[in-house]
C-alpha positions as a Markdown table, in Angstrom:
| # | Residue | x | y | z |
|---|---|---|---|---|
| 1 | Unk | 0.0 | 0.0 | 0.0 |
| 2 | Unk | 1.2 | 3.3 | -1.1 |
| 3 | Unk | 2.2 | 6.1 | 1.3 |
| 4 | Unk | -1.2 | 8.1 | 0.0 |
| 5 | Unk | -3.1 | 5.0 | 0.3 |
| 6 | Unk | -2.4 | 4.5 | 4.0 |
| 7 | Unk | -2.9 | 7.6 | 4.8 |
| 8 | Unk | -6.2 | 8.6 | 3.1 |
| 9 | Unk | -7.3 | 4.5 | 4.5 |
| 10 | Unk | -5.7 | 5.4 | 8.0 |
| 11 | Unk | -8.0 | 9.0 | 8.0 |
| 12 | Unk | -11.2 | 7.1 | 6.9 |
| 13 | Unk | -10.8 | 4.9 | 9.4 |
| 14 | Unk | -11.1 | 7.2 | 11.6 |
| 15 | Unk | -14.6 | 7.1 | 11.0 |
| 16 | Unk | -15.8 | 3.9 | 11.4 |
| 17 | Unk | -13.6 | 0.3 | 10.8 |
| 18 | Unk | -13.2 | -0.3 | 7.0 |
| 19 | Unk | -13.9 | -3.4 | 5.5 |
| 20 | Unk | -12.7 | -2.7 | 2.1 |
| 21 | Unk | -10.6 | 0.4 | 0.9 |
| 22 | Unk | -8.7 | 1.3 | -2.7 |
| 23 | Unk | -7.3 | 4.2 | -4.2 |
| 24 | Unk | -6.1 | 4.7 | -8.1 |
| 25 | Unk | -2.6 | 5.0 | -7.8 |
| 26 | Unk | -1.0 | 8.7 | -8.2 |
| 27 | Unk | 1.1 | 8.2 | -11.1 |
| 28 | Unk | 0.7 | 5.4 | -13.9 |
| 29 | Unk | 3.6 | 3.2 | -13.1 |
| 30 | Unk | 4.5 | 2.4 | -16.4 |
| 31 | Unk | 4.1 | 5.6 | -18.3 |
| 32 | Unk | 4.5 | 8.2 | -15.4 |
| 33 | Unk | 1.7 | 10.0 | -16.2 |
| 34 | Unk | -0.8 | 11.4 | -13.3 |
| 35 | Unk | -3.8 | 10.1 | -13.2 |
| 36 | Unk | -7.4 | 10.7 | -12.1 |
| 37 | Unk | -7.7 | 10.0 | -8.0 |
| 38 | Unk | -10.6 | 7.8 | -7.2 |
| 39 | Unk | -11.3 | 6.1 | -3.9 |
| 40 | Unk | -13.2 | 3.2 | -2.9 |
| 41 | Unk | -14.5 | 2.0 | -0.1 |
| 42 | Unk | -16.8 | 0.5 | 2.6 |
| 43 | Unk | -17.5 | 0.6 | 6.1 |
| 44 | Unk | -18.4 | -2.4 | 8.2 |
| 45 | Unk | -21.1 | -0.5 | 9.5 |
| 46 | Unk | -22.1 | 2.1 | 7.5 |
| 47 | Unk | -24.1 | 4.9 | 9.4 |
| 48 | Unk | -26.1 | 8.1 | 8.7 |
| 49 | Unk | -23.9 | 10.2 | 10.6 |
| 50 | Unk | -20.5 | 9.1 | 9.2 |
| 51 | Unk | -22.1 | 9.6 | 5.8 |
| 52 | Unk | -23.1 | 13.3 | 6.6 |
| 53 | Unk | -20.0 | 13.8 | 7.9 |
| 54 | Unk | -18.3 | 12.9 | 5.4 |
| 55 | Unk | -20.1 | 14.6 | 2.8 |
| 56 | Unk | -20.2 | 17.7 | 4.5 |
| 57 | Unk | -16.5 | 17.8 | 4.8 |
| 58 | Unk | -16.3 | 17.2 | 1.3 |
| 59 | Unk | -18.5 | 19.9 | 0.4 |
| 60 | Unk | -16.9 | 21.8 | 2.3 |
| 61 | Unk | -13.5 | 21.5 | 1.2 |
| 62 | Unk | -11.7 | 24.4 | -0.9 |
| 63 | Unk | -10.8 | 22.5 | -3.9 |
| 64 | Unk | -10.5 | 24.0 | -7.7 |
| 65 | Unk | -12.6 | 20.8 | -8.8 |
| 66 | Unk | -16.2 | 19.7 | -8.0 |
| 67 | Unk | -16.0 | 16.5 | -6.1 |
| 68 | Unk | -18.9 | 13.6 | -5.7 |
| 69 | Unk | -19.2 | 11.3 | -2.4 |
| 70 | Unk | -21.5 | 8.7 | -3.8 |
| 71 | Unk | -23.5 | 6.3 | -1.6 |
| 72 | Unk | -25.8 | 4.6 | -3.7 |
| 73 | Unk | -24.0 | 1.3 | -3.8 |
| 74 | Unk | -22.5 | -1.3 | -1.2 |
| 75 | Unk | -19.1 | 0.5 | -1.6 |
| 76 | Unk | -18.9 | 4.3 | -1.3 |
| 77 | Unk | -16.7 | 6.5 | -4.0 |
| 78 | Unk | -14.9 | 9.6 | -4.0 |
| 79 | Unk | -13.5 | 11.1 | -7.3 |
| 80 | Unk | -14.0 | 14.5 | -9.3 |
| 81 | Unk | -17.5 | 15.3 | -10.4 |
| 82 | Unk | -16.2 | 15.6 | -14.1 |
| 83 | Unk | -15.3 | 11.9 | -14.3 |
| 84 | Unk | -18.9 | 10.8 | -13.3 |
| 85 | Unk | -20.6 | 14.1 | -16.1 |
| 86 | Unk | -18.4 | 12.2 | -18.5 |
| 87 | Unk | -19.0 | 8.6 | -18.2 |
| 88 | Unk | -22.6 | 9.3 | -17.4 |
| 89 | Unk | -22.7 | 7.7 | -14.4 |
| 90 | Unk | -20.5 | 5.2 | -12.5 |
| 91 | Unk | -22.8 | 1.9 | -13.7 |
| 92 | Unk | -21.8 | 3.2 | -17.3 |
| 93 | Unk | -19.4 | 0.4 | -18.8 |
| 94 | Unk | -17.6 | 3.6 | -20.1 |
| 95 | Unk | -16.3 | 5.1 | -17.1 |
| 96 | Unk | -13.3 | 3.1 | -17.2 |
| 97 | Unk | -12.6 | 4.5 | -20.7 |
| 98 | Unk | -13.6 | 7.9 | -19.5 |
| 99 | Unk | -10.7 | 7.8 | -16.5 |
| 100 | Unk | -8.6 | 6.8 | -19.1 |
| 101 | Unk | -9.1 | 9.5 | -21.5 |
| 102 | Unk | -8.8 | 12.0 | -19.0 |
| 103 | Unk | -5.9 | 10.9 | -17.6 |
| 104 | Unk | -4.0 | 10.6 | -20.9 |
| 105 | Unk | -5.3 | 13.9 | -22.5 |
| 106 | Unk | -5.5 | 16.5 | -19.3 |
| 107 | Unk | -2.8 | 15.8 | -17.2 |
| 108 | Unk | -3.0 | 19.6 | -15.7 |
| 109 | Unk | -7.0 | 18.1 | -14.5 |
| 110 | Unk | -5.1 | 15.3 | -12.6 |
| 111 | Unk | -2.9 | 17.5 | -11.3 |
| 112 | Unk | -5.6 | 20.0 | -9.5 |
| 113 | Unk | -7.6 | 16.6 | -8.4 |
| 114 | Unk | -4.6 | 15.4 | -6.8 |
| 115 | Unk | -4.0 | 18.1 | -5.1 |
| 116 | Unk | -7.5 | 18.7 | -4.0 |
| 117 | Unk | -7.6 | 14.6 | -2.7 |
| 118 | Unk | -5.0 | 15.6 | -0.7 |
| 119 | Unk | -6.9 | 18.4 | 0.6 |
| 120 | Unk | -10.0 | 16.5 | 1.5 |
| 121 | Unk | -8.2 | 13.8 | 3.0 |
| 122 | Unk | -6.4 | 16.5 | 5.2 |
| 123 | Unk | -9.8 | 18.1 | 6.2 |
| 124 | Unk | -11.3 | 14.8 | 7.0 |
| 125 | Unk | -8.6 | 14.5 | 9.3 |
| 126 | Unk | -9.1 | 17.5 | 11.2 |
| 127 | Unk | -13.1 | 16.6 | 11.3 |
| 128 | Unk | -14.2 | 15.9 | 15.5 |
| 129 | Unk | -15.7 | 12.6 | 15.9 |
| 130 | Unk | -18.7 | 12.5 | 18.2 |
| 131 | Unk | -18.3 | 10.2 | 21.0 |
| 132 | Unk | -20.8 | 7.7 | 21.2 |
């Protein structure tokens, strides 16, 4: 697990014990290239607090890119909102091919998101978790 991986995985877990977490790696580790961040993951117990938590702190984050949190499947994803407008939805057997073309043909895109995943990740970190 990548120093980034552990990290974002180590701050989500601050929320509740993970039963499953990945993250896109940073750079392509063939090519070099950046690509598109995207996280997955799911709780083991899943609650409506952690969610709005989570999606407030998103929201809330001062990024340069719009960011989705969705929850309408088992395992929850983070990545830029552009991905998701491009594949037309995450079920869409194109959004591989959509990562894929943005990562080879705006690199400066995958710069900002990176930087703004590391921004989120850092807020969610600093986010007070009721007791109880």
């Amino acid at each position: 697990m990548s120093k980034r991986s552990a990290s974002a995985a180590r701050t989500l877990s601050r929320f509740g014990e993970l039963e499953w977490f990945g993250l896109s790696a940073e750079s392509n580790p063939v090519f070099g290239y950046l690509q598109v961040p995207c996280m997955k993951w799911r709780f083991k117990e899943p609650g409506d607090r952690t969610a709005h938590l989570i999606d407030e702190t998103v929201r809330a984050s001062s990024t340069q890119e719009e960011w989705t949190l969705d929850r309408s499947r088992r395992n929850w994803v983070l990545l830029p909102s552009r991905v998701i407008i491009e594949a037309q939805g995450l079920a869409n057997p194109a959004f591989s091919e959509a990562i894929e073309r943005i990562t080879t043909q705006d690199q400066e895109f995958c710069r900002r998101a990176l930087a703004d995943f590391e921004r989120i990740i850092f807020d969610l970190g600093e986010v007070p978790i009721p007791e109880g």
